[in-house]
N, C-alpha and C positions, 0 to 999 in steps of 0.2 A: 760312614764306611761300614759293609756291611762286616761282621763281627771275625767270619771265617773267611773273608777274601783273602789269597795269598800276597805277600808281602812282596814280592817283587811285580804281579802286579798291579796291585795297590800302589808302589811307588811310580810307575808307568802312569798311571791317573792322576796321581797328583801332580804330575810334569803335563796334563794335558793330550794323556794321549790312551788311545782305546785299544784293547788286545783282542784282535779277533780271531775267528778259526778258521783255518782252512781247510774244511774238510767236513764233507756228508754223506753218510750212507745209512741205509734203513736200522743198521748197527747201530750205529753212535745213538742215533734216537731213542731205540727200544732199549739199550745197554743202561741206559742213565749217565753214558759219555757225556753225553753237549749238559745236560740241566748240572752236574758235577760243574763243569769248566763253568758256566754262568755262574752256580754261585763262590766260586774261585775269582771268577771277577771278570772271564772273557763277558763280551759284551755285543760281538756280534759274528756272523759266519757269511764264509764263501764258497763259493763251490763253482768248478769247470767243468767240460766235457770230458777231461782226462780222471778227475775224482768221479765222475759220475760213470763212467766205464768202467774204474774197478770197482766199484760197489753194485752197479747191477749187473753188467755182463760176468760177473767173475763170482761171484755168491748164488746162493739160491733163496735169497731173500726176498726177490723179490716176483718168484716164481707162483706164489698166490694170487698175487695180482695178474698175473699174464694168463691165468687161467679163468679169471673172470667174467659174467657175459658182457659186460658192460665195456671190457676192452679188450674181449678177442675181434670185434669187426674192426679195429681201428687198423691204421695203417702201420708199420714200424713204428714212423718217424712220430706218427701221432699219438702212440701208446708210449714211446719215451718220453715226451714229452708230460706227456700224463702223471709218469712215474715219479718224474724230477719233481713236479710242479705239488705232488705228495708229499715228496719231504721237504722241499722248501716252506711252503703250508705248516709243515708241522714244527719246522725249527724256527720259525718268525712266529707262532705262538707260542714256543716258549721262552723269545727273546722278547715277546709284547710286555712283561712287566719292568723290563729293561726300558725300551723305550718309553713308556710309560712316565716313570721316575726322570726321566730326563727330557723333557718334553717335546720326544722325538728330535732328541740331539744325536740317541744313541739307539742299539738294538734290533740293529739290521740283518734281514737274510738276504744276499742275492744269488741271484739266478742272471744265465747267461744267455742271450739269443743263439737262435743258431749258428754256428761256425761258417756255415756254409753262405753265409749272409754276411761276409765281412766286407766284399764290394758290392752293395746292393743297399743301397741307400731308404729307396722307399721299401724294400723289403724289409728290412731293420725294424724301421720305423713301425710297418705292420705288425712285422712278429714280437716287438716290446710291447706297444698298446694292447696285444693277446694275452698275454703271459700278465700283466698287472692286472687286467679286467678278471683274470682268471684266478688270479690272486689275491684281489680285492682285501687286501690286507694293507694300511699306510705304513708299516715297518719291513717293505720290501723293497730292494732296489732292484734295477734289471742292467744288468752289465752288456755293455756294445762298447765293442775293441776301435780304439783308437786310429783306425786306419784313415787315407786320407777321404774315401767314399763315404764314411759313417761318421765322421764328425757332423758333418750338416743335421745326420740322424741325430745324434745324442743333444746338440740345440732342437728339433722339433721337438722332442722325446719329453724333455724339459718344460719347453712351452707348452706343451698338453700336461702339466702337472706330477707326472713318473719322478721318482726317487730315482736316479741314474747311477750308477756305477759302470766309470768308464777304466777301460781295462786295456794291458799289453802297449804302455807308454814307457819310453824309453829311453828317447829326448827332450832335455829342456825343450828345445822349439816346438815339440809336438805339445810337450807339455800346457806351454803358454798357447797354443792353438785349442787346448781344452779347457784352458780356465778362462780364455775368452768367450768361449763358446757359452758354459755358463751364464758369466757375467750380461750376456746379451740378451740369453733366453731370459734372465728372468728383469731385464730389463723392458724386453718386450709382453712379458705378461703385465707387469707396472703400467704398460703404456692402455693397457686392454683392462687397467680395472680391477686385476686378478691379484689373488692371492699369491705371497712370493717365501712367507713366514715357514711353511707346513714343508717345502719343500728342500730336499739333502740330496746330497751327492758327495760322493769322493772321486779321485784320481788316482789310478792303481800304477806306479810306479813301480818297475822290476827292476830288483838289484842284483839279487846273485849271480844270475845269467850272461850280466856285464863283466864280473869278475872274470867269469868261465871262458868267454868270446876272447879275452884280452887275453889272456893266458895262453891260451889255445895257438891263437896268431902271432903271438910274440914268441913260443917253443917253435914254431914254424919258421918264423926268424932266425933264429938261432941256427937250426938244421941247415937252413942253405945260406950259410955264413954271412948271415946279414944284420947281426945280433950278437953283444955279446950275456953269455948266460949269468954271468955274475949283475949284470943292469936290472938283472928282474926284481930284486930286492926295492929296488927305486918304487915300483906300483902293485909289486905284491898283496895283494888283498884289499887294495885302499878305492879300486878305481871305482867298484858300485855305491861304493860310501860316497866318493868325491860324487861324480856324478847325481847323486841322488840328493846334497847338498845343497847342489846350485840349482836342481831344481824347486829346492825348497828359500831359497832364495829370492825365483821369480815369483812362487809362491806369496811371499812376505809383501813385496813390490806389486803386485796387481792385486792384492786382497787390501792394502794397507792403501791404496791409490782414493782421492777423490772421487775417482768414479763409482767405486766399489762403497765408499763410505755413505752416499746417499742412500742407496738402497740397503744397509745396515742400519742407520739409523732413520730414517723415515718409514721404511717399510720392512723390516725386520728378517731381512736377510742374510740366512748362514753363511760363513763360507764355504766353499768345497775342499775337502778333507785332503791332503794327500795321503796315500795309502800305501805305506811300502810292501810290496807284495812280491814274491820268489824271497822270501830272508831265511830260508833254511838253507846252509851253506853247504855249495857242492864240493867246496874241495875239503878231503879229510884233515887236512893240518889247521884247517881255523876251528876257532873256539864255536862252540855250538848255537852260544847267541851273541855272537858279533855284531851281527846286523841289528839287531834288537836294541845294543848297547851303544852302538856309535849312531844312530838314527831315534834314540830316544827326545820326545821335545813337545811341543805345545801346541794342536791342533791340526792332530796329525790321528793316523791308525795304522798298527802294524798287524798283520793278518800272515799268522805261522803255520807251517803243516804242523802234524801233530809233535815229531820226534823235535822240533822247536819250542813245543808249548811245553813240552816236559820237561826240557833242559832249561825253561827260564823258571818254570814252575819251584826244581833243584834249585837252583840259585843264579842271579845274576848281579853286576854291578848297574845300579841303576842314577844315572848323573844326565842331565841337558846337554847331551853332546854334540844334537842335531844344532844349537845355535852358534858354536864355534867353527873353526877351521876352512871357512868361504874361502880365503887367499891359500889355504894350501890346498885345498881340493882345486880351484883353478891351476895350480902350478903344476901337481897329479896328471889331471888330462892334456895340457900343454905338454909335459916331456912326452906323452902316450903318441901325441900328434907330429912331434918331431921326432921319434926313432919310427917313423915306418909304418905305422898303425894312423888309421883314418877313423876318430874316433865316431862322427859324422855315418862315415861307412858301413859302420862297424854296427851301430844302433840301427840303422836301416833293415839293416840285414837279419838283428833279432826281430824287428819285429813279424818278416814277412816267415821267418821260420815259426814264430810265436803264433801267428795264425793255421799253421801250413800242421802244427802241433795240434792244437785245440782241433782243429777239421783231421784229421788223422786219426785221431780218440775217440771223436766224433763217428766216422767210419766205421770203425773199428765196434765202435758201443751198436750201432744199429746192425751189424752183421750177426755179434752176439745176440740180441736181441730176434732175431728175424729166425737166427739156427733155434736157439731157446725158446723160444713159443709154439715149432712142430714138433715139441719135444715133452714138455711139460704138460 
């Protein structure tokens, strides 16, 4: 263990599990932000189309570059891209002596396909093979959201050897639709001869967002007398923990399967990560790292925005909490299912907002972009 890592994440690691960052911008690079958090003991970074909108459309950091000859003929869409694929470039080498040290266990940067590509299946699949070829870095993953048009992509994605970070899951079912996906892709590179060793992926799991949905809908309950408000004590804060339990459950159950253990022990196959990801908590009355605390456990990663990293960095209580409480997390979303709330429903509905978000950022980042370069 490295001498100055912080102790509460240091205890994260010794339970099996990697603390990553959420967040990138030409800042955090040049600051000595991310190489600080590395050697504290984060371990890997992500970043969206909504982080990457207020770091270039919102600064003038990145206003050098857009004056460049080399990227003023580019399109928008092509010089953002440029821009992103800059700092992800520069934050995956200075996570390469991380993964390094762990023999590309750990030390990940990913980058996102485009939003606008989230039903477009062979489009995905183009604009990932872009973006790693572009990359050409083995400590990078490329994130394609979960939808049901781009799962097909994230197994090709796979089968052509990419590091995959899949993103914006939110049901067990979809869940297990992704770690299937997995399991096949690199069954069928097994079948072709290929290597299956080199290659990682996680599952980015969203929790807090489910707290919020539930909450949200059940005050809405309440209002047109269909609820009473004193019940809310019943799933108060618990239901993105529950939730994100059970899917660490089917997790245990399809990694821990005969099927999965051939390709483990014959051919030297990881498994794929679950990634808790949204755990900085929306509502003000919870503890700052709840989520951090109750989804602590053994081959997993949690990936905090920053005012999360800080507050575990302060202090946190660190215990295996993610391996307990399977029968009350089931019992959580069952009463959830029987007052009025369709929890089914309810996940669907994040995710196609969760898209509708990231493409909105997205929007948003290329119009800045498009003002800010007849400008600079």
């Amino acid at each position: 263990m490295v001498a100055h890592k912080n102790p509460q994440i240091g205890a994260l690691n010794e339970l099996g599990q990697s603390v990553w960052y959420d967040n990138l911008s030409r800042d955090v690079l040049r600051s000595g932000e991310l190489k600080s958090l590395i050697d504290q003991g984060v371990s890997g970074l992500t970043s969206n189309p909504t982080i990457f909108k207020q770091a270039i459309a919102d600064t003038t950091n990145y206003d050098d570059d857009m004056r460049s000859d080399t990227l003023k003929a580019l399109s928008t869409e092509a010089l953002c891209e440029e821009l992103m694929l800059k700092d992800v470039a520069a934050a995956a080498d200075l996570l390469r002596p991380t993964y390094d040290a762990t023999n590309g266990g750990d030390g990940f940067a990913s980058i996102e396909v485009s939003p606008y590509l989230a039903a477009d299946e062979k489009g995905t699949v183009d604009a990932a093979l872009r973006l790693w070829k572009k990359l050409n870095r083995p400590n990078v993953m490329i994130k394609i959201p979960a939808t049901p048009e781009c799962i097909p992509a994230i197994q090709t994605a796979l089968e052509h050897g990419l590091n995959v970070n899949v993103t914006l899951i939110f049901s067990t079912q979809v869940y297990e639709q992704v770690a299937n996906a997995y399991i096949s892709a690199l069954e069928n590179r097994v079948r072709k001869g290929q290597d299956v060793r080199s290659i990682a992926s996680v599952a980015s799991f969203f929790v807090s967002r489910v707290d919020a949905i539930v909450e949200k809908t059940f005050d809405g309950l309440v209002k047109d007398g269909k609820a009473q408000a004193a019940d809310k004590d019943v799933f108060f804060g618990k239901v993105g923990v529950a939730n994100s339990k059970l899917a660490y459950a089917s997790f245990e159950k399809l990694f821990g399967s005969e099927r999965f253990k051939v390709l483990r022990e014959q051919h030297g196959a990881r498994v794929q990560r679950p990634l808790w990801a949204s755990t900085g908590t929306k509502n003000p009355v919870f503890k700052a790292v709840m989520y951090v605390e109750e989804l602590a456990g053994r081959d997993t990663v949690n990936t905090m925005p920053p005012a999360t990293v800080k507050a575990l960095i302060a202090g946190a209580s660190i215990a295996p909490k993610l391996h307990s409480g399977a029968d009350q997390a089931t019992s959580v979303l069952s009463w959830v299912n029987s007052h009025g709330m369709s929890m089914d429903a309810l996940l669907k509905e994040l995710q196609v907002a969760g898209v509708k978000s990231f493409s909105d950022s997205y929007k948003e980042l290329l119009a800045s972009i498009d003002d800010k370069r007849k400008r600079v």
